[in-house]
C-alpha positions as CSV (number, residue, x, y, z in Angstrom):
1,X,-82.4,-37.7,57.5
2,X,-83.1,-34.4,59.1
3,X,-86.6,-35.3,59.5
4,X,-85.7,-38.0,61.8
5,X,-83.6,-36.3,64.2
6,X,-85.1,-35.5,67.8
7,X,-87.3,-32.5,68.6
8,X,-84.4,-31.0,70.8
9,X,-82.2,-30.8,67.9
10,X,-84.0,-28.7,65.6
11,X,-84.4,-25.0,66.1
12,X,-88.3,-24.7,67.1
13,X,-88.1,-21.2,64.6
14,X,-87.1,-22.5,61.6
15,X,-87.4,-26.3,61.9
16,X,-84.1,-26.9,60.9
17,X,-81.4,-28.4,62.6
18,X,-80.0,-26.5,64.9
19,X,-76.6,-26.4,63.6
20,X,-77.6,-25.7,59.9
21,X,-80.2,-23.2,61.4
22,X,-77.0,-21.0,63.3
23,X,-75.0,-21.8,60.9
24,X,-77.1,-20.0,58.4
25,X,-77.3,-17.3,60.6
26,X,-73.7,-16.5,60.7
27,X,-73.1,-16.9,57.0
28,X,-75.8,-14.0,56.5
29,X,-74.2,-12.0,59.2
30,X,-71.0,-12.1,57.4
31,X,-72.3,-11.8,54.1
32,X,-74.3,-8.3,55.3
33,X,-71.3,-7.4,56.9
34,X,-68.9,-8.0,53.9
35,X,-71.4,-6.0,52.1
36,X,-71.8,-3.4,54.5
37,X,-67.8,-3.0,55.0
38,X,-66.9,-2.8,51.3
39,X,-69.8,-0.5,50.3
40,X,-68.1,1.9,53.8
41,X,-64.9,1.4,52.6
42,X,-65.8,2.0,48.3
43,X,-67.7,5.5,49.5
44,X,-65.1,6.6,51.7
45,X,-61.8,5.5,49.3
46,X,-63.4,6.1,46.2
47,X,-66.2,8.6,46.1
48,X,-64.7,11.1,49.0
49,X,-68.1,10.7,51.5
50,X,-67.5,11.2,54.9
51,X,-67.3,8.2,56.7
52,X,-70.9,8.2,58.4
53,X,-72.5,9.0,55.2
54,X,-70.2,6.3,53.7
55,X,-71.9,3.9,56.7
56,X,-75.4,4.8,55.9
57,X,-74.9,3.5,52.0
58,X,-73.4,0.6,53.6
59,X,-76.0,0.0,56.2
60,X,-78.5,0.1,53.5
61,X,-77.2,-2.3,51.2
62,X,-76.1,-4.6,53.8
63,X,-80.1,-4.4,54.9
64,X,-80.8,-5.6,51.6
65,X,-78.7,-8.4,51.0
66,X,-79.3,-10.0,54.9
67,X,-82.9,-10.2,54.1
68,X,-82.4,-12.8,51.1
69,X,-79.6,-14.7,52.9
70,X,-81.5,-14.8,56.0
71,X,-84.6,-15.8,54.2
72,X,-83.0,-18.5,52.3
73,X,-80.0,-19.8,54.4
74,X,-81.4,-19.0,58.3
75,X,-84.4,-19.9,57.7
76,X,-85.2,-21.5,55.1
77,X,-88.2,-20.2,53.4
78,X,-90.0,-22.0,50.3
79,X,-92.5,-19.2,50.3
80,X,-91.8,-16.2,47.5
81,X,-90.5,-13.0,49.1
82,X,-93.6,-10.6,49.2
83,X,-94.2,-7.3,50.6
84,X,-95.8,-7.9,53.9
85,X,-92.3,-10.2,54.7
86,X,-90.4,-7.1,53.5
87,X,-92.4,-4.8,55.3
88,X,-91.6,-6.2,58.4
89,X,-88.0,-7.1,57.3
90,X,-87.2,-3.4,56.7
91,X,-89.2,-2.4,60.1
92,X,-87.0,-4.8,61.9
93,X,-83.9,-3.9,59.8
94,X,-84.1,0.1,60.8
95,X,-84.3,-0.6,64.4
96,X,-81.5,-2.8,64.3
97,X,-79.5,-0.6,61.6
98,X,-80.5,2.3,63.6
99,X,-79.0,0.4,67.1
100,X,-75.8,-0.5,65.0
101,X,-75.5,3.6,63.5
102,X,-75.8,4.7,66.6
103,X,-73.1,2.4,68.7
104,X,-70.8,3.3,65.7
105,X,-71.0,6.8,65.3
106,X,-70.6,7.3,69.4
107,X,-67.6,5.1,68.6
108,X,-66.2,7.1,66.0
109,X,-67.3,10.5,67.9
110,X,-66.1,9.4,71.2
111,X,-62.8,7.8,70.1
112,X,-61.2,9.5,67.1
113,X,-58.6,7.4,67.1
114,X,-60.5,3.9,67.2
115,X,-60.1,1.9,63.8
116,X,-63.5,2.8,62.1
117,X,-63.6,-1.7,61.0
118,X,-63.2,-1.7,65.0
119,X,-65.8,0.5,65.5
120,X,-67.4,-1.6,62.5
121,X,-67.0,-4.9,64.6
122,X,-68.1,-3.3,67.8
123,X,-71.3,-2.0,66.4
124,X,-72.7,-4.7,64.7
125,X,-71.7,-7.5,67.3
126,X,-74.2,-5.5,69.9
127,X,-76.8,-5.2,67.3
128,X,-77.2,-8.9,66.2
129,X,-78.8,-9.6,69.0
130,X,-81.8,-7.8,68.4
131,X,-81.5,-8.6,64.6
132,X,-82.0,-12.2,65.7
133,X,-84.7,-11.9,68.1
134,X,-86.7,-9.8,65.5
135,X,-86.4,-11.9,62.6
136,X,-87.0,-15.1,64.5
137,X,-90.2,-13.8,66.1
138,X,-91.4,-11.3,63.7
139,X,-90.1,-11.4,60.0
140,X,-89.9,-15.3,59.7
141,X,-92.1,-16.2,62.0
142,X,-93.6,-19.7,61.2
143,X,-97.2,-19.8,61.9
144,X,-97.4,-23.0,64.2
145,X,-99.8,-24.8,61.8
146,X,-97.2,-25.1,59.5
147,X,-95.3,-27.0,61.9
């Protein structure tokens, strides 16, 4: 039982196993990726935007749809969503959606000829880093009486 494995192999954040916890992680990431991607790629193929208006659409459903898979599959919350989670979800969500816009449009600016999934890929690899680091000591923070 995962309640019987060591203290060193569980992730202190979200008392999970390690493995399920970064596991969990990743399958968000990708999902908020997929989602960011195809929402890009539907506003750009299919309703003419150009391409960093087509990102901000994406950017913001792909903020959406990270903070119930993070919730539920990195971290593992019981508790309802509620405003004050969200609150600090979309504060922490801007800054790194803001980080990722940023990296991408100097990508897309800077190389015209770069692939815009490169520049896609690029982007959002140097921004998970602080996505992590804010949801894992500010969104879903557990309060250390819960344990």
């Amino acid at each position: 039982m995962a309640e019987d494995r060591p203290a060193h192999d569980r992730d202190a954040a979200s008392g999970l196993p390690v493995a399920r916890h970064w596991g969990g992680f990743l399958v968000s990431g990708a999902v908020a990726f997929s989602v960011d991607a195809s929402v890009m790629e539907i506003g750009i193929r299919l309703l003419s935007l150009p391409i960093l208006v087509a990102r901000l659409a994406g950017v913001t459903c792909a903020m959406l749809a990270a903070w119930m898979c993070h919730r539920t599959l990195t971290f593992a919350l019981t508790t309802k969503p509620n405003l004050a989670e969200l609150a600090r979800y979309v504060a922490a969500a801007s800054i790194t959606a803001l980080i990722n816009y940023v990296v991408f449009a100097a990508l897309i600016v800077g190389w015209s000829d770069m692939p815009r999934l490169a520049a896609l890929v690029v982007a959002s690899c140097l921004a998970t880093i602080f996505a992590y680091l804010s949801m894992r000591y500010g969104v879903f923070r557990r309060d250390r009486d819960e344990g």
